[in-house]
N, C-alpha and C positions, 0 to 999 in steps of 0.2 A: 631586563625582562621584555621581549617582543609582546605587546598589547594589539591585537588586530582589530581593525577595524570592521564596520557591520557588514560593511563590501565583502569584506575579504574572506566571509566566515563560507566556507565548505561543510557539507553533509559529511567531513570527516572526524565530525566533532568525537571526542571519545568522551565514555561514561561519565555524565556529570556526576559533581561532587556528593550532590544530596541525592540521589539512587545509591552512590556506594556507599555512603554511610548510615543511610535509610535502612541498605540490607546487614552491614554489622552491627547495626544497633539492634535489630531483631535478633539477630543470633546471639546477642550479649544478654539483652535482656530475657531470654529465653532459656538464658543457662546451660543451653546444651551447645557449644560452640562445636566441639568433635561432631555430633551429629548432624545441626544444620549447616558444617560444608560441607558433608555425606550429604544432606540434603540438595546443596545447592549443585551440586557435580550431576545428581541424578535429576534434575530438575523438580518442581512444586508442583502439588496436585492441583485443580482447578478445580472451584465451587460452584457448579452450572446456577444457585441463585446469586450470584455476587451482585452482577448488575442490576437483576433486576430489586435487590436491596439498596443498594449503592445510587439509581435512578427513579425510584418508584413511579414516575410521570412518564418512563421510556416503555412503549409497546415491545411484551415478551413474545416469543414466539413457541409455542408449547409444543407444535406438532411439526417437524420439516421434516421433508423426505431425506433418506441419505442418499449419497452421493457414492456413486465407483471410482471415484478419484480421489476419492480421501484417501492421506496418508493414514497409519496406524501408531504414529512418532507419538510419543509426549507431547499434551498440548504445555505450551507457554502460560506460565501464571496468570491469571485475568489484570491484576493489580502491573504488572510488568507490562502486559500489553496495552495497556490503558496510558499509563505514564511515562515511560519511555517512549515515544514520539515524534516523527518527521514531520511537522505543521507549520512551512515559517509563514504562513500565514496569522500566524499568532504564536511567533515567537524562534529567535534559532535555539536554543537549548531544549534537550530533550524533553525538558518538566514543562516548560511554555505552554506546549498546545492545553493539555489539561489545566493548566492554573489559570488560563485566557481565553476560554474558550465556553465555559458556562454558560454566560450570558447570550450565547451563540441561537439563531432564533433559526429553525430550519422547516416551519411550515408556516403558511402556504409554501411549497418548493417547485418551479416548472423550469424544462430544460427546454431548449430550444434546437432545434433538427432541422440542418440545410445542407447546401453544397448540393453535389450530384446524388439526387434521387429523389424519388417519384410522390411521395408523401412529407415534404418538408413540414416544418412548423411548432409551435409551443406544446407542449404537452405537460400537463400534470405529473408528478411524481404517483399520482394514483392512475393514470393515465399508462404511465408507462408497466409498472405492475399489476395493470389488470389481469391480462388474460396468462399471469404464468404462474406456476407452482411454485414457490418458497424453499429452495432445500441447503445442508447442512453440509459445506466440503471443507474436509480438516487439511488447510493447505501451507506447504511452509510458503513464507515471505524474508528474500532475503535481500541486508541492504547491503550498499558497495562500500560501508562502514565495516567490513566484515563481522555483521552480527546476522543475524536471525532467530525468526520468529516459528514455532507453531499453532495457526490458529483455528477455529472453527468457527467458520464464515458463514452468513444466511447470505445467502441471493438467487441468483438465477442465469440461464446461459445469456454473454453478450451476445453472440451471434444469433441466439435466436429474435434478443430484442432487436438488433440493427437489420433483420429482413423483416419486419414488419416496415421498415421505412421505407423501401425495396429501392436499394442502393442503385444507380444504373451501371452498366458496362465503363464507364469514367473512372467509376469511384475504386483507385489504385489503394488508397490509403483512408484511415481515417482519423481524427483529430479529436481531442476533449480539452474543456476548458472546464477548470476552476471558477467560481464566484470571484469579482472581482466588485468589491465594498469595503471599503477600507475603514469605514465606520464598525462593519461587523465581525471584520478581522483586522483588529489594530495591528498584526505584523506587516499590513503592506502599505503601511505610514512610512514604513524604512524602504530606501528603496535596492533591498540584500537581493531581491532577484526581478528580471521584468513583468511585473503585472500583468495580465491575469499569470496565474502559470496553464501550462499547455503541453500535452502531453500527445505522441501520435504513435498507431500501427498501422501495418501494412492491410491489406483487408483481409488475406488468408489467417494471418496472424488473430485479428480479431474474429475472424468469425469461426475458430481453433475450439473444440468444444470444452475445453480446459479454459479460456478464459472465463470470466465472469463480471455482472457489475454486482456489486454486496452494496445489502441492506443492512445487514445487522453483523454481530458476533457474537460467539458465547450464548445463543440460543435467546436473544433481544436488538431493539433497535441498534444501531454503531450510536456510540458516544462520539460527543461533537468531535471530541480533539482524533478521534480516527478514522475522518472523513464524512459523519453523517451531512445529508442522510443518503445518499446516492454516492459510491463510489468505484472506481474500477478492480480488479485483481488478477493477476496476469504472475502464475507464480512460479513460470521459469524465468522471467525476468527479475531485477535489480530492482527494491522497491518503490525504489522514485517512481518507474514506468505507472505504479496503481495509483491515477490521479483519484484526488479528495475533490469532494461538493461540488461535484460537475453539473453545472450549467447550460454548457454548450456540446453539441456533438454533429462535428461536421468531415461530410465527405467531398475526399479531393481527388485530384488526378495529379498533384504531386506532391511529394513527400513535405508534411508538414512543419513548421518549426515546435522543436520542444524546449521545453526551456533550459534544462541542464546541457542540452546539447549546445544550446544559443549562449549562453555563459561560457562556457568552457569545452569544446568541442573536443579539445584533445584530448581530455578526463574521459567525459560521458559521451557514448556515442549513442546514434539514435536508436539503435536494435536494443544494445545493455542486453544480452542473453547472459545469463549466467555463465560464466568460463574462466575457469580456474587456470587454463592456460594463457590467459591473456591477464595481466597483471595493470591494475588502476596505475599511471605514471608514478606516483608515491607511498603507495604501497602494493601489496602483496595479496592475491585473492586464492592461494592455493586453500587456506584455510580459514575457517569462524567459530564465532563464540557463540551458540547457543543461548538466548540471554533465559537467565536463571542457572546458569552453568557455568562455571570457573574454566571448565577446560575446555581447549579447541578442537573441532573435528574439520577431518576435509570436506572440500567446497566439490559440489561434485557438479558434471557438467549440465547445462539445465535445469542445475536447482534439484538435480534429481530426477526430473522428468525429461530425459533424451529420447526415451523410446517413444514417448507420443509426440515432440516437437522436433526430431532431429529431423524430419525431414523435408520441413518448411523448410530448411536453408541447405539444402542439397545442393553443391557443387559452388556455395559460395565460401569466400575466405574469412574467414569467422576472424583474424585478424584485425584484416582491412576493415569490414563492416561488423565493427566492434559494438 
């Protein structure tokens, strides 16, 4: 039996054991086994109070505006998107982030804004969401695990927040960093990836009105383990690109280091757009598992979204700059 070690563990982990048998034990106990995989094929309904039962102490959001970018797709289970989870900041297996992550303490939260442009400096998490309106985009998120997600995001436009910092003529790219505490996320006691993590876009890329930084999901605050309380979402890319509990955000004049790219460059490259024609070196991206679905659909280019991002990368070799 190959035993790998914590170095060696990839975001290719496949379905942990207790999510599968979490979901057959519900269908067994539930007696109707024929229906609940007719269930599971057509995906689970979502309870808009789950969270704020499931957190009673987490701020709901009662009123957000909707969004014209939301998909119309089936949303993802709440219970699935909660505990199925990319956090190796507390933990590589999908259950980690939520089993290790409670005790997670996310205010007071301020970020910190440098590099080129004109209004550097620490800001509030209330600071940052002062002056914009809260609304509600149902965006899918897909990871390069071939799964995905649909979910219903609270936040607001990055781009509108990164001109308030008013970037200069320099600022080519921009960068985000993770918290880096190792006290408050015991995953980065191991050292499975380099500290902080770090994530970067291009500056047209981020200020794309399709990006976003999300506050919440599911119509309340984001739960610890899915990045509260500030995170990114960027959802024709590969879900690693949407950094968690960003601390830092800084503008460069050259292309930033990220960390899946810094680990393994020939896996992850820095763009990671969605594309089906470009296959991860070990497996296969033509298609995904919907998670709460048994069967796979095609991966489509962009995540779905070509027609409003295809043309950020006009005339380059989607390949090459994978």
């Amino acid at each position: 039996m190959l035993i790998k070690k914590p170095a060696d563990i990839k975001p290719s982990e496949i379905t942990d054991q207790n999510t599968y048998l979490n979901r057959r034990a519900f269908i067994r106990d539930s007696g109707l086994l024929g229906v609940g995989i007719a269930a599971s094929v057509m995906g689970l309904p979502w309870s808009k109070q789950s969270w704020a039962e499931a957190a009673p102490g987490k701020r709901v959001y009662p009123a957000l505006a909707k969004s014209n970018f939301s998909t119309d797709e089936k949303l993802t289970d709440f219970d699935d998107a909660t505990s199925y989870c990319n956090f190796y900041e507390f933990g590589t297996r999908k259950s980690d982030p939520k089993e290790n992550s409670q005790a997670f303490v996310t205010s007071p939260w301020s970020v910190t804004v440098d590099g080129a442009c004109e209004k550097p400096g620490t800001y509030t998490l209330e600071d940052i969401l002062k002056p914009h309106t809260l609304e509600e985009r149902i965006y899918r998120l897909r990871c390069v695990e071939a799964w995905s997600m649909v979910i219903p995001w609270v936040g607001f436009s990055l781009g509108d927040a990164l001109k308030r910092f008013q970037p200069t003529s320099k600022a080519k790219y921009v960068s985000f960093y993770t918290l880096h505490d190792a006290e408050r996320m015991p995953g980065q006691k191991r050292r499975v990836l380099e500290w902080p993590y770090r994530e970067g876009l291009r500056i047209d890329e981020a200020m794309h009105p399709l990006a976003m930084l999300a506050v919440g999901m599911y119509g309340a605050e984001l739960p610890n383990q899915n990045g509260a309380p500030l995170r990114l979402v960027v959802p024709w890319k590969y879900g690693f690109k949407s950094i968690k509990s960003i601390v830092r955000i800084s503008f460069t004049e050259e292309e930033p280091v990220s960390t899946w790219n810094q680990v393994q460059p020939s896996e992850y490259g820095f763009y990671s757009n969605v594309n089906p024609t470009v296959d991860h070196s070990r497996w296969s991206q033509k298609k995904e598992r919907r998670i709460g679905n048994w069967l796979k659909q095609e991966t489509l280019m962009f995540n779905g979204y070509a027609d409003q991002v295809a043309s950020l990368y006009s005339g380059m070799d989607l390949k090459k700059f994978f």
